[in-house]
C-alpha positions in Angstrom: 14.0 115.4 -44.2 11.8 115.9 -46.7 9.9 112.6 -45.9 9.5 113.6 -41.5 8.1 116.6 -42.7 5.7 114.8 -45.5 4.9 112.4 -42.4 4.5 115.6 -39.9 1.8 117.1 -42.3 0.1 113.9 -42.3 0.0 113.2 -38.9 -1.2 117.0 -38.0 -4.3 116.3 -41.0 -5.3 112.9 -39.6 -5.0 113.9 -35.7 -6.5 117.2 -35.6 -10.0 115.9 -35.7 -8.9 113.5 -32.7 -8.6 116.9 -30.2 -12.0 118.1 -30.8 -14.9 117.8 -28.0 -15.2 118.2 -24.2 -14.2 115.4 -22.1 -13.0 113.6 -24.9 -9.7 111.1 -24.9 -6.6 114.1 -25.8 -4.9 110.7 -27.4 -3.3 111.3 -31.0 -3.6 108.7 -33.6 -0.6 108.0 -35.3 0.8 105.6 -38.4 4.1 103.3 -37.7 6.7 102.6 -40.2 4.7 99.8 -40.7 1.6 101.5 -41.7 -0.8 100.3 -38.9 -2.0 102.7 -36.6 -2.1 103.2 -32.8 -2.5 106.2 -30.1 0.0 108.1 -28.5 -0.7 110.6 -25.6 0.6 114.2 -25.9 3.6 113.3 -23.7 4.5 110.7 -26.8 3.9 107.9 -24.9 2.0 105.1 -26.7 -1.3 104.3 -24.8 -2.2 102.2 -28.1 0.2 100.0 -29.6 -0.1 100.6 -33.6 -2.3 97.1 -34.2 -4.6 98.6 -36.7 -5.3 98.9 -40.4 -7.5 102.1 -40.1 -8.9 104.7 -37.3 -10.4 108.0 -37.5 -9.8 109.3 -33.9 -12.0 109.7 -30.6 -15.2 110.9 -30.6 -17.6 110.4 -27.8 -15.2 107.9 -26.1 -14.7 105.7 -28.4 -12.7 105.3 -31.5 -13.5 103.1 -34.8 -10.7 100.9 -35.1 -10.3 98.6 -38.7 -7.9 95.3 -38.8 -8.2 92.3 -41.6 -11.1 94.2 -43.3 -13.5 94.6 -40.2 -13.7 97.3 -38.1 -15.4 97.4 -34.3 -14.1 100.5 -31.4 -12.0 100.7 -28.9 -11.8 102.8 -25.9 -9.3 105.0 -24.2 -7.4 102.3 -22.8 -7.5 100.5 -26.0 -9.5 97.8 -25.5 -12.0 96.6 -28.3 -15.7 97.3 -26.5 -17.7 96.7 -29.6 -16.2 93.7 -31.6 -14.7 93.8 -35.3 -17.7 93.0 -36.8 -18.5 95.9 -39.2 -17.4 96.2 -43.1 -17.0 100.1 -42.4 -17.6 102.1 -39.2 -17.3 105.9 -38.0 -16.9 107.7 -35.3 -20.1 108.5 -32.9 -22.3 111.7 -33.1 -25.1 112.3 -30.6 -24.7 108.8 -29.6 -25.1 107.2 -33.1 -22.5 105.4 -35.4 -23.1 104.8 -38.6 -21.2 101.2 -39.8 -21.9 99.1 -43.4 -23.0 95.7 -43.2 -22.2 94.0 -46.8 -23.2 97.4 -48.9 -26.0 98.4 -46.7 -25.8 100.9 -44.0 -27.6 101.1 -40.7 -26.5 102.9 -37.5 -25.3 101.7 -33.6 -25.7 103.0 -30.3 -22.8 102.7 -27.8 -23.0 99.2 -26.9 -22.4 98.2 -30.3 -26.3 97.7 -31.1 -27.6 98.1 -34.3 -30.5 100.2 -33.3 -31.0 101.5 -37.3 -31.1 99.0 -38.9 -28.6 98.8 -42.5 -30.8 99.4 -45.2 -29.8 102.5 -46.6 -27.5 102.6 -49.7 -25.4 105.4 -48.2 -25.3 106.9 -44.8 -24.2 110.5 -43.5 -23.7 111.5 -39.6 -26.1 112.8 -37.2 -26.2 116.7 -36.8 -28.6 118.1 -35.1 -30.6 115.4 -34.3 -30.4 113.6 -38.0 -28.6 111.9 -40.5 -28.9 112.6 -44.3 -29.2 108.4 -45.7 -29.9 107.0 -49.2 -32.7 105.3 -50.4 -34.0 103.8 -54.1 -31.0 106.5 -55.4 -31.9 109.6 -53.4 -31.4 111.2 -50.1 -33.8 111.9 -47.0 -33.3 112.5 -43.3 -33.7 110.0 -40.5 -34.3 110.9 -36.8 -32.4 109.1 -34.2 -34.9 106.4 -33.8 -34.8 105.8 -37.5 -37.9 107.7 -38.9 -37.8 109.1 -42.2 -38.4 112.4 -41.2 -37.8 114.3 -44.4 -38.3 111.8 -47.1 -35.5 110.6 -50.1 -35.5 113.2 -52.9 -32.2 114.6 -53.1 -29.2 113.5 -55.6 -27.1 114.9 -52.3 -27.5 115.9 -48.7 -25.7 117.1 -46.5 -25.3 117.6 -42.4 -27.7 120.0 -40.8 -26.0 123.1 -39.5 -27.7 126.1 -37.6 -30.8 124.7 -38.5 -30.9 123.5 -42.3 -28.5 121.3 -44.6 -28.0 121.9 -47.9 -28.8 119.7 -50.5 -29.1 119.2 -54.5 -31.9 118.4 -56.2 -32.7 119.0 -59.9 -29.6 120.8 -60.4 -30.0 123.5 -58.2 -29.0 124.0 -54.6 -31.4 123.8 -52.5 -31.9 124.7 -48.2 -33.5 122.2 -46.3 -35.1 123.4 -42.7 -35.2 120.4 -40.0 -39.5 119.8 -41.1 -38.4 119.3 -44.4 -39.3 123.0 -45.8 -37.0 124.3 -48.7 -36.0 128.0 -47.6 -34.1 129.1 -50.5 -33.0 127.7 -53.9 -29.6 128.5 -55.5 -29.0 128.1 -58.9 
C-alpha cells in the first residue's frame, strides 16, 4: 500500500505540469514497473506505450522524449517528429526549446532546427520573449533570434515574470527589467 501511494504522489508531481496550457495534449505521462515512461489519456488508456528513459510532459504540442542517452520529441500520437539527436532537451516556450549538444547549449524551433545556436554553458527557458543563458561564467538574456539583449553578468538568472527576472550579482539580489535596467537591489 504504502508503495501505490509512494507511486500515486509521484505520478501527480511529474504529471501536473503535463495539464497546463490551452489546446494542449490532456495526455498524462506515466512510469511502468519497468521504469520507462509512456502517456496515458485521462480515461487510462495508453496512447503512448512506455518506450522511454525520460519525458517532461506536453508543452506546445510536443513532448521531449529521452531513450539510450538521446532525447528528440514526439507528438500526441506518439510519433518521434524531431529525431533523438540531443544530449538533453526540454519542453517548448514561445516556440523555442532549449537542447545540449556535448556540454553546450543552443535552442530549436519546432521543426527540430537549431535556430540558436549551442554555445552557451547553460541555458534557461524563454519567458517573456527571452531566455536567461550562460556565457564566460555569468548570465545574460537572449532574445528569440539569439541576440544578447541584456549582456552576461550575473552568477544567476532567472525567467522574466511581469516584466523583470530576478537575478544575483555580487551577493545581492538584484531586479532586472526587460532593457536590462536594475529596479531594485535586495540585500
Amino acid at each position: 500500500m504504502r508503495s501505490t501511494v509512494a507511486l500515486l504522489a509521484l505520478l501527480c508531481w511529474r504529471v501536473l505540469p503535463a495539464l497546463a496550457g490551452d489546446g494542449e495534449p490532456k495526455l498524462l505521462f506515466f512510469r511502468s514497473a519497468e521504469g520507462k515512461y509512456g502517456y496515458i489519456d485521462h480515461e487510462n488508456n495508453v496512447v503512448v506505450p512506455p518506450a522511454y528513459d525520460n519525458t517532461f510532459g506536453f508543452r506546445e504540442g510536443l513532448a521531449p522524449v529521452a531513450k539510450d542517452g538521446k532525447f528528440g520529441y514526439i507528438d500526441a500520437t506518439g510519433k518521434v517528429v524531431i529525431s533523438l539527436q540531443f544530449d538533453f532537451a526540454y519542453v517548448f516556450y514561445e516556440g523555442r526549446a532549449m537542447v545540449r549538444i556535448g556540454d553546450k547549449f543552443g535552442y530549436i524551433d519546432r521543426t527540430g532546427k537549431l535556430v540558436i545556436p549551442a554555445v552557451y554553458e547553460a541555458a534557461e527557458r524563454f519567458s517573456e520573449g527571452l531566455a536567461a543563458v550562460k556565457k564566460d561564467g555569468r548570465f545574460g538574456y537572449i532574445d528569440r533570434d539569439g541576440t544578447m539583449v541584456i549582456p552576461p553578468r550575473y552568477e544567476k538568472a532567472g525567467p522574466m515574470t511581469n516584466g523583470a527576472a530576478q537575478c544575483h550579482r555580487d551577493g545581492k539580489y538584484v531586479w532586472v527589467r526587460h532593457d536590462g535596467k536594475e529596479i531594485r537591489v535586495l540585500n
